[in-house]
LUMMIVO-180607 format. One record per residue (C-alpha): residue in three letters; z, x, y. Coordinates in Angstrom, 3 decimals. Each point is the difference from the previous one (the first is absolute). Example, Ala and Ser with C-alpha at 12.3 -4.5 7.8 and 13.67 -1.06 7.14 Angstrom:
% LUMMIVO-180607
{"ALA", {7.800, 12.300, -4.500}},
{"SER", {-0.660, 1.370, 3.440}},
END
This chain:
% LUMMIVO-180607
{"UNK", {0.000, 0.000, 0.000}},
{"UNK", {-0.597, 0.986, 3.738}},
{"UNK", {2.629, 1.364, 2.015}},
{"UNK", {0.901, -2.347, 2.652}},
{"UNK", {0.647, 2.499, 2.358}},
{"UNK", {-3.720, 1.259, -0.305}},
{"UNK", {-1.838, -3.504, 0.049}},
{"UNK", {-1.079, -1.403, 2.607}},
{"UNK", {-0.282, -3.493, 0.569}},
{"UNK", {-1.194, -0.761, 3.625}},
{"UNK", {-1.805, 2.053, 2.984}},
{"UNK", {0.194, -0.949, 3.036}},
{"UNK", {-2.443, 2.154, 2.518}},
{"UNK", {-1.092, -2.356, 2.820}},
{"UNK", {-3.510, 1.278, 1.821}},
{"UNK", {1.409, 2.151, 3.329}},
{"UNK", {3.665, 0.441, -1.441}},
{"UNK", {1.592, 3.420, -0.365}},
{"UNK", {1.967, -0.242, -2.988}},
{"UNK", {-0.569, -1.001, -3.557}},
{"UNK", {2.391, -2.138, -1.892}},
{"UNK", {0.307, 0.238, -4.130}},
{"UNK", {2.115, -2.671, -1.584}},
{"UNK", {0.950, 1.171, -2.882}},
{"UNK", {1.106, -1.643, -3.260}},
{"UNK", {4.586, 0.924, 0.040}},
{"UNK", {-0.802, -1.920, 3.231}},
{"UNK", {-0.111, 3.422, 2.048}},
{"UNK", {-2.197, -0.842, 3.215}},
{"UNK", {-1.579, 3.564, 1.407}},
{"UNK", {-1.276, 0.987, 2.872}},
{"UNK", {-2.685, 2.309, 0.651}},
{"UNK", {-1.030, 1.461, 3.561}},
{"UNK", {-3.466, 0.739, -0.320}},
{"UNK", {0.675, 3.312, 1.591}},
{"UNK", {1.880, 0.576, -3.255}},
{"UNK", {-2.218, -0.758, -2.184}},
{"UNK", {-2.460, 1.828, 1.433}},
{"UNK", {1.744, 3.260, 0.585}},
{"UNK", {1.185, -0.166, -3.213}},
{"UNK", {-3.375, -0.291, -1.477}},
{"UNK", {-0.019, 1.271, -3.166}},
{"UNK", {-3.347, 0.879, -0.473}},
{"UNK", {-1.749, 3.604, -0.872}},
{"UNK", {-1.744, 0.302, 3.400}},
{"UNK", {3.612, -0.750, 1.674}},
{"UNK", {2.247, 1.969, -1.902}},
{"UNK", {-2.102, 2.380, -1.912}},
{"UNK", {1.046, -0.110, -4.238}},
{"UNK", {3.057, 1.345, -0.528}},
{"UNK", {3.141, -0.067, 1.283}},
{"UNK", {2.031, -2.732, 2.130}},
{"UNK", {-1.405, -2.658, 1.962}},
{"UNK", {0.587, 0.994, 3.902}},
{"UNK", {-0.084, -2.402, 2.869}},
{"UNK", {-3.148, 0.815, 2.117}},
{"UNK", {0.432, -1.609, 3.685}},
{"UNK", {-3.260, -0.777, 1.831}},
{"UNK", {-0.470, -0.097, 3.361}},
{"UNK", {0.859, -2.043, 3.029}},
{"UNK", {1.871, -3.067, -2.105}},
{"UNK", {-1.410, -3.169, 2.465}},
{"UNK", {-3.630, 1.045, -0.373}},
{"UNK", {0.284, 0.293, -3.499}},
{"UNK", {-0.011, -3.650, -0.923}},
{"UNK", {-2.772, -1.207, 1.705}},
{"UNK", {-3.497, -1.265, -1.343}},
{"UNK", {-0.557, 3.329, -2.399}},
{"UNK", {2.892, 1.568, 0.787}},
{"UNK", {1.586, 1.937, -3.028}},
{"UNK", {2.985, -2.586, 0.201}},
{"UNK", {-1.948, -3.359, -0.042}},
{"UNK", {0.328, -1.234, -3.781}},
{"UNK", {-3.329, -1.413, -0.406}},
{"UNK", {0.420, -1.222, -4.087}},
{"UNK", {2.000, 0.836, -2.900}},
{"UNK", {-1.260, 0.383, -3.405}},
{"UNK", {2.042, -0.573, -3.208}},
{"UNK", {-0.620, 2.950, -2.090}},
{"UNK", {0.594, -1.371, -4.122}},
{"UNK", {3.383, -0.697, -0.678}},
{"UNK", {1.455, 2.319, 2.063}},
{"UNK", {-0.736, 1.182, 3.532}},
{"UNK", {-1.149, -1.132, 3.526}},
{"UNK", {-3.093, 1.745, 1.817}},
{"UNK", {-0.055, -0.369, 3.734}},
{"UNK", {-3.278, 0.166, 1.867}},
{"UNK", {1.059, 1.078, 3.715}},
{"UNK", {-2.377, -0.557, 2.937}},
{"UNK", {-1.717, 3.549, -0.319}},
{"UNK", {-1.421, -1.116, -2.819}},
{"UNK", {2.933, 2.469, -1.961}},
{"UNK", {0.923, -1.113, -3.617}},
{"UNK", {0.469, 2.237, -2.598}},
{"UNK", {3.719, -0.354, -0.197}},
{"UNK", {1.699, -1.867, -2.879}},
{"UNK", {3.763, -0.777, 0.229}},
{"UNK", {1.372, -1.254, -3.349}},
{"UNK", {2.228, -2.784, 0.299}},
{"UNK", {2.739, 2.573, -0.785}},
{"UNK", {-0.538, 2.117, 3.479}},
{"UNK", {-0.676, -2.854, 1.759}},
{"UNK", {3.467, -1.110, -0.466}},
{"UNK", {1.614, 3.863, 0.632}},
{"UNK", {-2.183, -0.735, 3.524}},
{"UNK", {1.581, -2.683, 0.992}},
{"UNK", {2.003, -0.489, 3.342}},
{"UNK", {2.144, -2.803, -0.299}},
{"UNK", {3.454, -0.044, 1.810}},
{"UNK", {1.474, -0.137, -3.957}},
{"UNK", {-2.097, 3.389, -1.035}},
{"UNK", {-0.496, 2.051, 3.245}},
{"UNK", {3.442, -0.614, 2.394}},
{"UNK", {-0.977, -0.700, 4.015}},
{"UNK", {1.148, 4.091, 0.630}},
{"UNK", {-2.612, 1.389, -2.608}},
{"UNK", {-2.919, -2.311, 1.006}},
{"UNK", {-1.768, 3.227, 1.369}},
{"UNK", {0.682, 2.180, -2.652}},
{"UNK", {-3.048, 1.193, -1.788}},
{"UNK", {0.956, 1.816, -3.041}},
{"UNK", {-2.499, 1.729, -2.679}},
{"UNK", {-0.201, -2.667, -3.234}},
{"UNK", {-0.228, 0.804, -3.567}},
{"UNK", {-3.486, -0.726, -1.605}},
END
């Protein structure tokens, strides 16, 4: 049987928002900046193949989430029975997040507390 903790059963990622947000099925309800999930990319081009998965900041954070902006979540793709992929509005894609590091990602009051929120720490692959 599926871990709870690691199945998801509801997204919520209105067009123009700026977070994500993963229900998942203990009844956990993430949330995902979309600056997170895209510095945290885990994808060869991003973080080369080996090693931890680094945060990689872009640039000036308002112009990144307009009309092809690296920020704007344009779709989501599930990926079989296990992953997300996010097409961002440059068109970049090639990142899969499990459903296992999406949930390590997310920032929730319950999972990241209000004086870590800008924390970026290196993540296990």
């Amino acid at each position: 049987m599926a871990d709870p903790r690691t199945t998801p059963t509801h997204l919520k990622a209105p067009r123009g928002a700026r977070s994500l947000e993963i229900t998942w099925a203990d009844g956990h309800k993430g949330i995902y900046p979309h600056e997170i999930l895209r510095g945290y990319c885990p994808c060869a081009t991003c973080q080369g193949h080996s090693g931890t998965i680094k945060f990689i900041p872009g640039g000036e954070h308002e112009a990144r989430f307009v009309p092809g902006g690296d920020l704007e979540l344009r779709d989501i793709e599930q990926v079989g029975n296990y992953a997300l992929r996010f097409i961002w509005g440059d068109r970049h894609d090639t990142g899969i997040y499990s459903f296992t590091y999406l949930r390590s990602l997310c920032r929730c009051d319950e999972c990241v507390p209000e004086d870590r929120k800008d924390e970026r720490p290196e993540m296990p692959r």
